[in-house]
N, CA, C and O atoms as CSV, one atom per row, in Angstrom:
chain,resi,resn,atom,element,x,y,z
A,1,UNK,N,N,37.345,-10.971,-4.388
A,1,UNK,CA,C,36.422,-12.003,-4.816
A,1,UNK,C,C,35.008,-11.431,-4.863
A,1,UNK,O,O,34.703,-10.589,-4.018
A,2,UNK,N,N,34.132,-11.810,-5.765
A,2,UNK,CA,C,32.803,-10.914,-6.102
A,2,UNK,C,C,31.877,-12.038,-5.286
A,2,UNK,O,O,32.060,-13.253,-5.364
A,3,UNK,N,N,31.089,-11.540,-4.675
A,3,UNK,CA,C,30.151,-12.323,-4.512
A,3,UNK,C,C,28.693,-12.012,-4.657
A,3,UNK,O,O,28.358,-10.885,-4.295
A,4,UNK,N,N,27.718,-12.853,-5.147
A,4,UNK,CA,C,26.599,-12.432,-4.980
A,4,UNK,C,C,25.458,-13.311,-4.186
A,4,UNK,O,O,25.620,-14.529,-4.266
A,5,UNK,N,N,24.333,-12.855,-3.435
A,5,UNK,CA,C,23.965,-13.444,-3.130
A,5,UNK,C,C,22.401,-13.787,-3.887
A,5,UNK,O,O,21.799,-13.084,-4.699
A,6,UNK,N,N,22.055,-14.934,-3.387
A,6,UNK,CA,C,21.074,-15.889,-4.224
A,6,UNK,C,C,19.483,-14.729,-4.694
A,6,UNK,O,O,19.124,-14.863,-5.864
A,7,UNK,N,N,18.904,-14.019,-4.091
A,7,UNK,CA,C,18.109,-13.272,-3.875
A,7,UNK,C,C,18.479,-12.046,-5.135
A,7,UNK,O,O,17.550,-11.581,-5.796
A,8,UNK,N,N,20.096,-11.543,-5.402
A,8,UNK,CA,C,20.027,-10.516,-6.127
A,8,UNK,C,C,20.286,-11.118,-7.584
A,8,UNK,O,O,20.407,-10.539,-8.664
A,9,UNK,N,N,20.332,-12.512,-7.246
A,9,UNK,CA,C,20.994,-13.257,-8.532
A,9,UNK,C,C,19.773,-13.411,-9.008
A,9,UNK,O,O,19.860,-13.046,-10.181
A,10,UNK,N,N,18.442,-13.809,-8.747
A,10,UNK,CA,C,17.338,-13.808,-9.140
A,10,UNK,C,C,16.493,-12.362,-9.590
A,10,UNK,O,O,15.538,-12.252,-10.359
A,11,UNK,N,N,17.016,-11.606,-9.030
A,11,UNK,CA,C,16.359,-10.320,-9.761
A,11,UNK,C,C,17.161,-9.707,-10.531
A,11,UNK,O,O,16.685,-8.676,-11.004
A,12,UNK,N,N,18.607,-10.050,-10.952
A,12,UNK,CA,C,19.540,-10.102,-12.313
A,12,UNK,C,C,18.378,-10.581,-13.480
A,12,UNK,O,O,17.942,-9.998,-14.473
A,13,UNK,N,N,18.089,-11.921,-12.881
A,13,UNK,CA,C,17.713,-12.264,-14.016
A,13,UNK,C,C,16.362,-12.464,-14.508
A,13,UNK,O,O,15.945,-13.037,-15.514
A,14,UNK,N,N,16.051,-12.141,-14.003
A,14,UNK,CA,C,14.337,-11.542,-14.034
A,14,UNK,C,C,14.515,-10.121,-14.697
A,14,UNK,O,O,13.802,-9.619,-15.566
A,15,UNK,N,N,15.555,-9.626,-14.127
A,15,UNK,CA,C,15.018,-8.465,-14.882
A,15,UNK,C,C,15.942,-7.854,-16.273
A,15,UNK,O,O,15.777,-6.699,-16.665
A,16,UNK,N,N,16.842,-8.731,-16.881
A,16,UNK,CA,C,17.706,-8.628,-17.588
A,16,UNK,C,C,17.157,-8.225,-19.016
A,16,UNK,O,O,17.962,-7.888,-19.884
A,17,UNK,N,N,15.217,-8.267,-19.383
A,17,UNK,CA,C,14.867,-7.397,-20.620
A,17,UNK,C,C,15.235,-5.904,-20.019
A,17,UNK,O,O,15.919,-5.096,-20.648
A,18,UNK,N,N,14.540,-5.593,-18.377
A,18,UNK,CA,C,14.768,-4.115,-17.907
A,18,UNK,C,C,16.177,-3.394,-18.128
A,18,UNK,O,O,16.305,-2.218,-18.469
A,19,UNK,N,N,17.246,-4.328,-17.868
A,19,UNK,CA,C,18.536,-3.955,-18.080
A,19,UNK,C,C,18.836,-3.412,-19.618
A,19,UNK,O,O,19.491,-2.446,-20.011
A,20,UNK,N,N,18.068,-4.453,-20.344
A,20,UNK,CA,C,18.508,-4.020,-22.234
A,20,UNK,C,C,18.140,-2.926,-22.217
A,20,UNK,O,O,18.885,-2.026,-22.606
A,21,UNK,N,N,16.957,-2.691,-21.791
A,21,UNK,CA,C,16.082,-1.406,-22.089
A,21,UNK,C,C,16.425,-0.362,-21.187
A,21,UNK,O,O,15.683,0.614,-21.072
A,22,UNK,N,N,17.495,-0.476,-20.527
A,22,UNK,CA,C,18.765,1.047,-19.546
A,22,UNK,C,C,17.644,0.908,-18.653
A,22,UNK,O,O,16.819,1.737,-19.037
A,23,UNK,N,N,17.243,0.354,-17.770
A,23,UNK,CA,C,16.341,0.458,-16.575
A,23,UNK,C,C,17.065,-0.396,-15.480
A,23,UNK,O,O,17.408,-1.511,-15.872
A,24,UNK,N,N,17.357,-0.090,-14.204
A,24,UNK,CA,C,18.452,-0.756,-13.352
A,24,UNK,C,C,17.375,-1.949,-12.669
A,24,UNK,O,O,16.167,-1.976,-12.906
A,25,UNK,N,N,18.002,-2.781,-11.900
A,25,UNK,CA,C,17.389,-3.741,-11.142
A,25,UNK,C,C,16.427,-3.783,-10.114
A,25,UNK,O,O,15.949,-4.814,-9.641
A,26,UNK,N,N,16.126,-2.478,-9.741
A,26,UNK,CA,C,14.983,-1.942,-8.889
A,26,UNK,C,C,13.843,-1.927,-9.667
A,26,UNK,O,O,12.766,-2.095,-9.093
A,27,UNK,N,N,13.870,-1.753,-10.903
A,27,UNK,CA,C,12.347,-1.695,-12.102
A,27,UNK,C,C,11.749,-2.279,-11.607
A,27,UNK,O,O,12.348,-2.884,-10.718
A,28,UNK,N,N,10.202,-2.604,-11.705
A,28,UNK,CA,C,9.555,-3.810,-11.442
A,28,UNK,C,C,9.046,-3.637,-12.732
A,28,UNK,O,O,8.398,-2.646,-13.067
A,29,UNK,N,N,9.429,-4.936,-13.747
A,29,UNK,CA,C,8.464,-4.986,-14.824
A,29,UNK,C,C,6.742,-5.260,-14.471
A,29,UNK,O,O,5.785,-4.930,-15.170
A,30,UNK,N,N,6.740,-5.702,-13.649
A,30,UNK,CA,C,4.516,-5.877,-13.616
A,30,UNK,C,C,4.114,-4.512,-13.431
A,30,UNK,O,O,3.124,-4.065,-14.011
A,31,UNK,N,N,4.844,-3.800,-12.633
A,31,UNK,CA,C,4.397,-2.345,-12.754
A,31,UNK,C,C,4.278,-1.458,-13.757
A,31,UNK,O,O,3.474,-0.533,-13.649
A,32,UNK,N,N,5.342,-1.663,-15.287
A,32,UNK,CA,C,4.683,-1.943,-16.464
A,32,UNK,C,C,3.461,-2.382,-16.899
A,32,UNK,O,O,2.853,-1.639,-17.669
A,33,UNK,N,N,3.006,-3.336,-16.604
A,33,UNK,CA,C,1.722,-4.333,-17.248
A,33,UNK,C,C,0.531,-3.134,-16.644
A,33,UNK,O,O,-0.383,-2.530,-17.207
A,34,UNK,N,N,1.162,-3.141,-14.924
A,34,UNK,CA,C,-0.151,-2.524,-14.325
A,34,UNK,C,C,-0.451,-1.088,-14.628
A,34,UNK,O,O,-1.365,-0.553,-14.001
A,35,UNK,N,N,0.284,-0.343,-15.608
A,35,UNK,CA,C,0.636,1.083,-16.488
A,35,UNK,C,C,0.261,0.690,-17.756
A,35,UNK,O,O,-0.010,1.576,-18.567
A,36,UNK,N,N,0.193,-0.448,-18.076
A,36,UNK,CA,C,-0.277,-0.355,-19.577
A,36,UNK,C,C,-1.874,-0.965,-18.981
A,36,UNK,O,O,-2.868,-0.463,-19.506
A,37,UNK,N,N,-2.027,-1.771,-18.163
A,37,UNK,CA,C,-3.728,-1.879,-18.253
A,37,UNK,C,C,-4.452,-0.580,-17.977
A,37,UNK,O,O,-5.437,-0.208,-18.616
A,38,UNK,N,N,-3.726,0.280,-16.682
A,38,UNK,CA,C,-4.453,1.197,-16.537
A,38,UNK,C,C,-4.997,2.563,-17.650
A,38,UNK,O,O,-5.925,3.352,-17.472
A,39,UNK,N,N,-4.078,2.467,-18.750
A,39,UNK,CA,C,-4.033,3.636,-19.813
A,39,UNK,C,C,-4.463,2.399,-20.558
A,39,UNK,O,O,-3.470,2.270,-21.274
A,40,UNK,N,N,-5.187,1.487,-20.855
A,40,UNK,CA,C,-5.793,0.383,-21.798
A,40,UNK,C,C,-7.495,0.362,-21.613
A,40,UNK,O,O,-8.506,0.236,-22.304
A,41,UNK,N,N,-7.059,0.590,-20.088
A,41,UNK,CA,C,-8.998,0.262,-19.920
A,41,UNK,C,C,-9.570,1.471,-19.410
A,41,UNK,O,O,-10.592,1.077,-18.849
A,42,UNK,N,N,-9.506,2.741,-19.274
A,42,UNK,CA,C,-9.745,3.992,-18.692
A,42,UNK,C,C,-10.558,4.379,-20.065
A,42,UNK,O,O,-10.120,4.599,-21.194
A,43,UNK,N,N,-11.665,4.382,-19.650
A,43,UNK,CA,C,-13.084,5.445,-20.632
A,43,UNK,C,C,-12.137,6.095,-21.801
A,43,UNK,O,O,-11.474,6.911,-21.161
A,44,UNK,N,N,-11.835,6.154,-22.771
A,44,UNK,CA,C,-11.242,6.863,-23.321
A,44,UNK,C,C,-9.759,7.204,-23.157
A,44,UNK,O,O,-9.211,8.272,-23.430
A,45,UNK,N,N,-9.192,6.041,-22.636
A,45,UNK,CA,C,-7.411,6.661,-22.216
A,45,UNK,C,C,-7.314,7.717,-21.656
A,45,UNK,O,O,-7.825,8.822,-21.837
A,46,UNK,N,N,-6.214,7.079,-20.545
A,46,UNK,CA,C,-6.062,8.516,-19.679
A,46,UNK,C,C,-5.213,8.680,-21.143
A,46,UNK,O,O,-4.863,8.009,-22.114
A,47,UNK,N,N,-5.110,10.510,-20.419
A,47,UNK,CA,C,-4.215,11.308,-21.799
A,47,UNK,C,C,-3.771,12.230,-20.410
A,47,UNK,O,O,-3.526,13.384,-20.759
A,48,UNK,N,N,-3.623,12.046,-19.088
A,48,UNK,CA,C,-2.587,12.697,-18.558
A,48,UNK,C,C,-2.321,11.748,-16.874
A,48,UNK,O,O,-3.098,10.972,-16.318
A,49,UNK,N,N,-1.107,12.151,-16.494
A,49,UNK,CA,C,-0.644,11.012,-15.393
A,49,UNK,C,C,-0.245,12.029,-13.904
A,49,UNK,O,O,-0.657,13.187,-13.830
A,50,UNK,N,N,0.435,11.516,-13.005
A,50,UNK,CA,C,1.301,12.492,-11.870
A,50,UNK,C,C,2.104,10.922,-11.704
A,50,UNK,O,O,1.490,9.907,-12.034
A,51,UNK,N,N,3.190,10.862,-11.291
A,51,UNK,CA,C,4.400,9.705,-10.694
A,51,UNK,C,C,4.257,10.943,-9.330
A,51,UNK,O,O,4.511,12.140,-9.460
A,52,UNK,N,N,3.824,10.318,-8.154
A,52,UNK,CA,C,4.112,10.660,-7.211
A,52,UNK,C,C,5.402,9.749,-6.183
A,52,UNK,O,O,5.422,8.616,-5.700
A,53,UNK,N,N,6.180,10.669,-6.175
A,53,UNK,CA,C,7.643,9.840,-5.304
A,53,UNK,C,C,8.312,8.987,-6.277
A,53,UNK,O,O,8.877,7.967,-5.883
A,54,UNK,N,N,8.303,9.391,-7.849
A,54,UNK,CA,C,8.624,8.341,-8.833
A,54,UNK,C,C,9.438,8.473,-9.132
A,54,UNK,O,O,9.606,7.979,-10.247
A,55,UNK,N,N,11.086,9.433,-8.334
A,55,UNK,CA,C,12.647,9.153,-8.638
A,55,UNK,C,C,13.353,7.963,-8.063
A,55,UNK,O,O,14.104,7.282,-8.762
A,56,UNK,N,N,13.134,7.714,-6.853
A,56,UNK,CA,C,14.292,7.132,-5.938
A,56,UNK,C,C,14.160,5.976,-6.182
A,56,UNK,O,O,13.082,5.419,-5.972
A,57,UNK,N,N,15.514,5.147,-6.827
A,57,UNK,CA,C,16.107,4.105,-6.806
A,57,UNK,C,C,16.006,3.296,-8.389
A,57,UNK,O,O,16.646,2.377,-8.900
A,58,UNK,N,N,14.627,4.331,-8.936
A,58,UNK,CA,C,13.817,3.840,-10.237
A,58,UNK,C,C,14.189,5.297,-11.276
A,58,UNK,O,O,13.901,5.476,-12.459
A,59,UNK,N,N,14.626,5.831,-10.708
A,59,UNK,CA,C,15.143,6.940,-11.989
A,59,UNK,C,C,14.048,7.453,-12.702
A,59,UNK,O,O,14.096,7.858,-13.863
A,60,UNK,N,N,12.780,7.416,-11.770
A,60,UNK,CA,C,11.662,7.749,-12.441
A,60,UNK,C,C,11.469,7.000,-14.048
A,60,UNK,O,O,10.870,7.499,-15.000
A,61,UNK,N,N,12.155,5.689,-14.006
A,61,UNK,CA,C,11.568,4.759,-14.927
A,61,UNK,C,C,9.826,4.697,-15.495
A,61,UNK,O,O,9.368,4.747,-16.636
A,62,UNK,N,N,9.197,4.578,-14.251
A,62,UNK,CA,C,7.597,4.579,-14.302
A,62,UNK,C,C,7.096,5.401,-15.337
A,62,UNK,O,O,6.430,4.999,-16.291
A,63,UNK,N,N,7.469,6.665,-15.098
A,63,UNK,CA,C,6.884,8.386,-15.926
A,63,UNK,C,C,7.530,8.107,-17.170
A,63,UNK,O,O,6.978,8.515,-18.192
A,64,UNK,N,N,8.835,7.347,-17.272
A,64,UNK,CA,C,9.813,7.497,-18.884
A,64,UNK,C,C,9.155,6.815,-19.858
A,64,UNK,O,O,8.881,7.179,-21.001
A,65,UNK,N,N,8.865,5.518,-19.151
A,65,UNK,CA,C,8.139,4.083,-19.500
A,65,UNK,C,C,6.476,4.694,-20.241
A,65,UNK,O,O,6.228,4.462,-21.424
A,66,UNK,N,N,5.505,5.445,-19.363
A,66,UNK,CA,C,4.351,5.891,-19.798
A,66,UNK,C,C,4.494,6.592,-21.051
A,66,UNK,O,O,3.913,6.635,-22.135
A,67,UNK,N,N,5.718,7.247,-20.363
A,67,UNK,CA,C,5.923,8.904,-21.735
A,67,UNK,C,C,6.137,8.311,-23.020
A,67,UNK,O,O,5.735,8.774,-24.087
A,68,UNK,N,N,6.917,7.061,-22.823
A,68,UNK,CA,C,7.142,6.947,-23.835
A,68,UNK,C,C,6.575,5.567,-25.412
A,68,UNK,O,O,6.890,5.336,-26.579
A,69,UNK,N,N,5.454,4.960,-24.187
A,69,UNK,CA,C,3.832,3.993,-24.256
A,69,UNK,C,C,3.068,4.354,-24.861
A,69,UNK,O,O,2.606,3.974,-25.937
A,70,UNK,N,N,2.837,5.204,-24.166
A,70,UNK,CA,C,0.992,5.755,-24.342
A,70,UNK,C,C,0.951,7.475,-24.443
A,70,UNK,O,O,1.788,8.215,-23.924
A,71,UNK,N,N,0.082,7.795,-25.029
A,71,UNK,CA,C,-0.186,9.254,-25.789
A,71,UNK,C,C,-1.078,10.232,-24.702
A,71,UNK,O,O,-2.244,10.315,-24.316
A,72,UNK,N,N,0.069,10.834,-24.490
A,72,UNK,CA,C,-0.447,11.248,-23.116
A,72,UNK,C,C,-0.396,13.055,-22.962
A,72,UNK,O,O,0.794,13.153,-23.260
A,73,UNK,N,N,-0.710,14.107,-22.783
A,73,UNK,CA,C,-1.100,14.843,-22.890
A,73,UNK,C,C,-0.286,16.175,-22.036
A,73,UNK,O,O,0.053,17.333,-22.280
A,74,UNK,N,N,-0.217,15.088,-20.766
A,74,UNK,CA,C,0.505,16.409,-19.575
A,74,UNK,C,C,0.756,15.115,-18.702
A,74,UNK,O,O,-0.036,14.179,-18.588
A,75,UNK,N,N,2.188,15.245,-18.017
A,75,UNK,CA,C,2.260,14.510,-16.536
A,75,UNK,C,C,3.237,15.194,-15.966
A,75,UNK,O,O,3.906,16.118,-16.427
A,76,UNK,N,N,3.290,14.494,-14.562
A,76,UNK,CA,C,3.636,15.010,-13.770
A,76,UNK,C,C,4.958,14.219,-12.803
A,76,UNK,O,O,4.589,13.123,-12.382
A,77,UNK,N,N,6.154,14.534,-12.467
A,77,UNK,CA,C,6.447,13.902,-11.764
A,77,UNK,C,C,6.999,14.667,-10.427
A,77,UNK,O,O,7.702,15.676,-10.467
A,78,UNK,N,N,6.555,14.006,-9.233
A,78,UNK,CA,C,7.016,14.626,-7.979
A,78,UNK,C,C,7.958,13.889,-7.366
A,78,UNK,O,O,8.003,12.673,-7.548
A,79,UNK,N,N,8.717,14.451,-6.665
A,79,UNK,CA,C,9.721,14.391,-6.016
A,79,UNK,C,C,10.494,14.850,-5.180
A,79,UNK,O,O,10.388,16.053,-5.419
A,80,UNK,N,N,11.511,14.722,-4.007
A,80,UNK,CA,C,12.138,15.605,-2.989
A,80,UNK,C,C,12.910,15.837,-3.831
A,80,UNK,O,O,13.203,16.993,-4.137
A,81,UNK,N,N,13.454,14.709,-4.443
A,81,UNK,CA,C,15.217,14.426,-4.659
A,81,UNK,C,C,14.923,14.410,-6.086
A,81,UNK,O,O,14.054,13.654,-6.522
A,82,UNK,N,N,15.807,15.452,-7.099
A,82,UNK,CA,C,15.720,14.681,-8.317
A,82,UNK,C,C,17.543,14.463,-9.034
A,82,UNK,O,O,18.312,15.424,-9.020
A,83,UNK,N,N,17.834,13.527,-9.418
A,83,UNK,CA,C,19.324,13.295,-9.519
A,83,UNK,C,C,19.309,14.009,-11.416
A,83,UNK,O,O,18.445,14.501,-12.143
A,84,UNK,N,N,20.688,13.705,-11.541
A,84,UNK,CA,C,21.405,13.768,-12.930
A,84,UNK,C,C,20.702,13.415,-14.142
A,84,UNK,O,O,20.446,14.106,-15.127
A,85,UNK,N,N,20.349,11.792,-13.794
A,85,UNK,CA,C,19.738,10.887,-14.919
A,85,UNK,C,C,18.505,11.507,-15.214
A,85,UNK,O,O,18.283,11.568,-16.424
A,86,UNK,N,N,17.415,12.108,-14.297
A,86,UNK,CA,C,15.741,12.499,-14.276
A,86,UNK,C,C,15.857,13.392,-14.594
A,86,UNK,O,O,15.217,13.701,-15.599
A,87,UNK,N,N,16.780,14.450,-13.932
A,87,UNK,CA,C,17.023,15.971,-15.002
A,87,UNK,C,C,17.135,16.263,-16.336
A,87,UNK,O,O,16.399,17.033,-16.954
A,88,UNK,N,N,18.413,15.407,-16.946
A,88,UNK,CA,C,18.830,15.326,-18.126
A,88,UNK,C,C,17.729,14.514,-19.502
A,88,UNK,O,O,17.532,14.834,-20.674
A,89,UNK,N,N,17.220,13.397,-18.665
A,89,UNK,CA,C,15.983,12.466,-19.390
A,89,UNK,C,C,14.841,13.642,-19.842
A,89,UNK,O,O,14.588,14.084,-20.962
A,90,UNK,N,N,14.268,13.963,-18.548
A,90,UNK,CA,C,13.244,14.999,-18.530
A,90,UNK,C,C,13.180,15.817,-20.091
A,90,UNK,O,O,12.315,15.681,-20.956
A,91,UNK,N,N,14.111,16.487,-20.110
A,91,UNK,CA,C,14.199,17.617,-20.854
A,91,UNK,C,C,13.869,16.695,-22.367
A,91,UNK,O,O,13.587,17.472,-23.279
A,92,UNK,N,N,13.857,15.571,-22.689
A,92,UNK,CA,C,13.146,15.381,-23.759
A,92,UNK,C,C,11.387,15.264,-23.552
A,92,UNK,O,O,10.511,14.693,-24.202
A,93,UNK,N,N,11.382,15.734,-22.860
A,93,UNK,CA,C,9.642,15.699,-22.822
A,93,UNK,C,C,9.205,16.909,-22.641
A,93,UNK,O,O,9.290,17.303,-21.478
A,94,UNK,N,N,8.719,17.705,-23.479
A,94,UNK,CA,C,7.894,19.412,-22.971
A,94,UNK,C,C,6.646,19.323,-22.339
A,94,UNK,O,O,6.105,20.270,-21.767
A,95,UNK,N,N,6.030,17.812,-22.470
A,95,UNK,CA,C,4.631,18.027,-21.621
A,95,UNK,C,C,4.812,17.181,-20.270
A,95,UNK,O,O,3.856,16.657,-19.699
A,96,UNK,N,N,6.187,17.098,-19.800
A,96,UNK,CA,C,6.417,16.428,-18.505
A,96,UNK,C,C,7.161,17.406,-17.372
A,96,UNK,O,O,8.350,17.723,-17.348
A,97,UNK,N,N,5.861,17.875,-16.229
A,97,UNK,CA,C,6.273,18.692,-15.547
A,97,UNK,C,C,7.077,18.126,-14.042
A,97,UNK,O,O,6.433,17.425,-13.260
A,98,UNK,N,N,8.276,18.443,-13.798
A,98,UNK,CA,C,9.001,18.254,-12.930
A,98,UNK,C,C,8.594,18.986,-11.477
A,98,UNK,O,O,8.545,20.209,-11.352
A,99,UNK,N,N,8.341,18.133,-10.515
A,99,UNK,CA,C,7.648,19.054,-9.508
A,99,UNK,C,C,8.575,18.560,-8.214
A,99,UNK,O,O,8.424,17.486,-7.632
A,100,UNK,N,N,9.571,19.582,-7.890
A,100,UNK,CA,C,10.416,19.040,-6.388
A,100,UNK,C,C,9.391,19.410,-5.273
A,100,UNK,O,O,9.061,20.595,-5.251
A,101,UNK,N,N,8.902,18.680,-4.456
A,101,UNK,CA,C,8.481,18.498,-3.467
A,101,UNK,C,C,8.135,17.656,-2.490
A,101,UNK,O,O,8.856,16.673,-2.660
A,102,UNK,N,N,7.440,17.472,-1.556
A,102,UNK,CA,C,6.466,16.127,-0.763
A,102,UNK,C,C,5.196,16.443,-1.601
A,102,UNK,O,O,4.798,17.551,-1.962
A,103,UNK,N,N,4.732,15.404,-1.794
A,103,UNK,CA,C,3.234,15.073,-1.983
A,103,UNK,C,C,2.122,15.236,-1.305
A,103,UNK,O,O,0.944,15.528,-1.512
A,104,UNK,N,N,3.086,14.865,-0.111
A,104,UNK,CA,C,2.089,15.096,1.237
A,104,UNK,C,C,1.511,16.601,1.807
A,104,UNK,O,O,0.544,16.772,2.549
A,105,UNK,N,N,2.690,17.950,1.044
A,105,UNK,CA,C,2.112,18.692,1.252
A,105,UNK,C,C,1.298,20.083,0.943
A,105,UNK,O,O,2.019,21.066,0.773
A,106,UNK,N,N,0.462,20.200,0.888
A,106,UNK,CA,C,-0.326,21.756,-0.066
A,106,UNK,C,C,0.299,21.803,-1.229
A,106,UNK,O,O,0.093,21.324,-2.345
A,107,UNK,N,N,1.304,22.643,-0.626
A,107,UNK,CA,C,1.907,23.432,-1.708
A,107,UNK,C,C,2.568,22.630,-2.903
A,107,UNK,O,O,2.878,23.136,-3.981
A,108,UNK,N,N,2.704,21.556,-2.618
A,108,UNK,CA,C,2.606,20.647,-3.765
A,108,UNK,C,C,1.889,20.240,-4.511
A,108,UNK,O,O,2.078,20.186,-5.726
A,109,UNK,N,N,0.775,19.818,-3.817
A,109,UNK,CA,C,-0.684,19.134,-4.444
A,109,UNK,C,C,-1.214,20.369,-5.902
A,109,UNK,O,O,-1.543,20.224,-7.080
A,110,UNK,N,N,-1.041,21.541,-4.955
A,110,UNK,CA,C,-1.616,22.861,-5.358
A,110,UNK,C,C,-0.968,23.047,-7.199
A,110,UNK,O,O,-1.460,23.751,-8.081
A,111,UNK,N,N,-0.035,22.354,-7.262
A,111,UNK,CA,C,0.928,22.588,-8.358
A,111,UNK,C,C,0.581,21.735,-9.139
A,111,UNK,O,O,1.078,21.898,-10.253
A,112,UNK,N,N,-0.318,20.550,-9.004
A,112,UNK,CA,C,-0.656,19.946,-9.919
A,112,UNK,C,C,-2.170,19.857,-10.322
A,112,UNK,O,O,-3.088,19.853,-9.502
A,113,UNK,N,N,-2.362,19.767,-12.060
A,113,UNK,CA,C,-3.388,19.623,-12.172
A,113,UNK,C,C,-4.439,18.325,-12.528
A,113,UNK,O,O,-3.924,17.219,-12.688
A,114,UNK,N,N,-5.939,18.477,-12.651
A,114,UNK,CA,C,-5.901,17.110,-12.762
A,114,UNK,C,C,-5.488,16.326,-13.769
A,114,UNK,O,O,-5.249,16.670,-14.927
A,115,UNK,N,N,-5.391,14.940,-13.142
A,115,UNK,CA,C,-4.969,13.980,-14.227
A,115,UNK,C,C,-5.608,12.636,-13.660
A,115,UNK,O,O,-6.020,12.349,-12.536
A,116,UNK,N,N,-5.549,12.027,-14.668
A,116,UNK,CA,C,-6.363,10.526,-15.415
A,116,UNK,C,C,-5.946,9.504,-14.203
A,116,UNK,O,O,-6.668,8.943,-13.379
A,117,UNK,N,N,-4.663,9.465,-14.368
A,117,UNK,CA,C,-4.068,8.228,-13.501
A,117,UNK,C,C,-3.050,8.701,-12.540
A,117,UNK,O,O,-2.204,9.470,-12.994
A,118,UNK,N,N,-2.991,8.413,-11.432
A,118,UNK,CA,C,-1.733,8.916,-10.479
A,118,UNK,C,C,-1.594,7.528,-9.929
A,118,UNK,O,O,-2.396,6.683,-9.532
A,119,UNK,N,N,0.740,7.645,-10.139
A,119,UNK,CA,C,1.214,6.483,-9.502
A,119,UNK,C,C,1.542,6.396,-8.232
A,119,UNK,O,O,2.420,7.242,-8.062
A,120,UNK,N,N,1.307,5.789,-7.139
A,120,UNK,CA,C,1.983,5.553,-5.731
A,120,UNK,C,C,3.008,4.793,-5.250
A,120,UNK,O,O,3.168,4.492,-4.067
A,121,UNK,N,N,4.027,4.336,-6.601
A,121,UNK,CA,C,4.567,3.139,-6.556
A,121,UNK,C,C,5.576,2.895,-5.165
A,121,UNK,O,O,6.439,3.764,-5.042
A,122,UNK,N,N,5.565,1.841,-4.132
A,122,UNK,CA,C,6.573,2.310,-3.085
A,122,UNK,C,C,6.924,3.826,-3.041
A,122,UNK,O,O,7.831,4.479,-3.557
A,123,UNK,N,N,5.518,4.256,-1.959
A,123,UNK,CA,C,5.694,5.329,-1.423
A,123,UNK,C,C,5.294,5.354,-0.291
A,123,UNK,O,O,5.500,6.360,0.388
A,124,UNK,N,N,4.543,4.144,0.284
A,124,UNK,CA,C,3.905,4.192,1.696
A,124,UNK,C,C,5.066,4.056,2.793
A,124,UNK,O,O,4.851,4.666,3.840
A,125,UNK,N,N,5.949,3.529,2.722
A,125,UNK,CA,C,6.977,3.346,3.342
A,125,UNK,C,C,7.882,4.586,3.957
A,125,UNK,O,O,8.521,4.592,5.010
A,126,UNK,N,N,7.775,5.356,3.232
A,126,UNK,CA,C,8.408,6.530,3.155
A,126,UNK,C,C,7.413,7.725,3.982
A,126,UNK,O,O,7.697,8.888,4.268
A,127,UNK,N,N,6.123,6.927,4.239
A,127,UNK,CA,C,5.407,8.395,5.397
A,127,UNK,C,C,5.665,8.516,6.538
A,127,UNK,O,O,5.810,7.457,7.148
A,128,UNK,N,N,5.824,9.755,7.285
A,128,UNK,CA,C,5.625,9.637,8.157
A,128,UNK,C,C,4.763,10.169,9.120
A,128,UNK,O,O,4.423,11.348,9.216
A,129,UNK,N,N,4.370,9.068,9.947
A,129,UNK,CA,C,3.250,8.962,10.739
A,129,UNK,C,C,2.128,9.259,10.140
A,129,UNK,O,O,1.627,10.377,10.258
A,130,UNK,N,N,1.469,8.096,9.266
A,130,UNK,CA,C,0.139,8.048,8.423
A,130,UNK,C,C,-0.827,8.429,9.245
A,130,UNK,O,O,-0.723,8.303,10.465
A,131,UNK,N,N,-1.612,8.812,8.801
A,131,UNK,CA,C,-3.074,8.608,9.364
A,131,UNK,C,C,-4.093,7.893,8.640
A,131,UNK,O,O,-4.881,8.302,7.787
A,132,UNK,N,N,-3.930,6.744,9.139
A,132,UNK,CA,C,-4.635,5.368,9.117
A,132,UNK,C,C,-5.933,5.498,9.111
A,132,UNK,O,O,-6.657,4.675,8.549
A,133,UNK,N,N,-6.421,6.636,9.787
A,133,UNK,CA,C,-8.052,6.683,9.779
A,133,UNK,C,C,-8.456,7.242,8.740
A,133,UNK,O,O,-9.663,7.378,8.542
């Protein structure tokens, strides 16, 4: 017997344009809106990005979604983990650099250059032991 409960039945259907458009139920469409205002109202459009922590659970939706929006120049996406779907996607983009790492450290940062807009989308969760100050 299938069951679902009331909570996932509501983000079925909330998010059932994300589904048409191959994006799973973790998407957040406003995080869209808040990717198209930010490349809308930036001095001149950003024309380059970083998705920091922008694989897990979202298939790096965020970076696919920009790449494939707004006219963008160079981005970046970081990551520990990168699966099947982000590998294989990737490779249609030559100005989207794949960066396995933490964010949090040097030798990561060091690998990227600047850019216009950087995403943090659900990533605070994932530190450990911030420094708050």
């Amino acid at each position: 017997m299938l069951t679902i409960n009331l909570r996932n039945f509501k983000k079925l259907l909330m998010n059932i344009p994300n589904l048409l458009d191959g994006y799973n139920l973790y998407v957040n469409k406003e995080k869209f809106k808040l990717i198209k205002e930010a490349f809308l109202t930036l001095p001149q459009g950003a024309k380059s990005f970083a998705d920091l922590g922008g694989v897990w659970k979202v298939n790096a939706a965020y970076t696919f979604y920009t790449l494939k929006n707004h006219l963008v120049n160079k981005a970046y996406l970081v990551d520990t983990n990168f699966n099947d779907i982000v590998i294989e996607h990737s490779k249609r983009y030559n100005h989207l650099n794949c960066i396995k790492g933490n964010f949090a450290e040097i030798d990561t940062i060091k690998k990227l250059g600047y850019v216009g807009v950087v995403f943090f989308f659900d990533v605070l969760l994932h530190q450990v032991e911030p420094n708050w100050d």
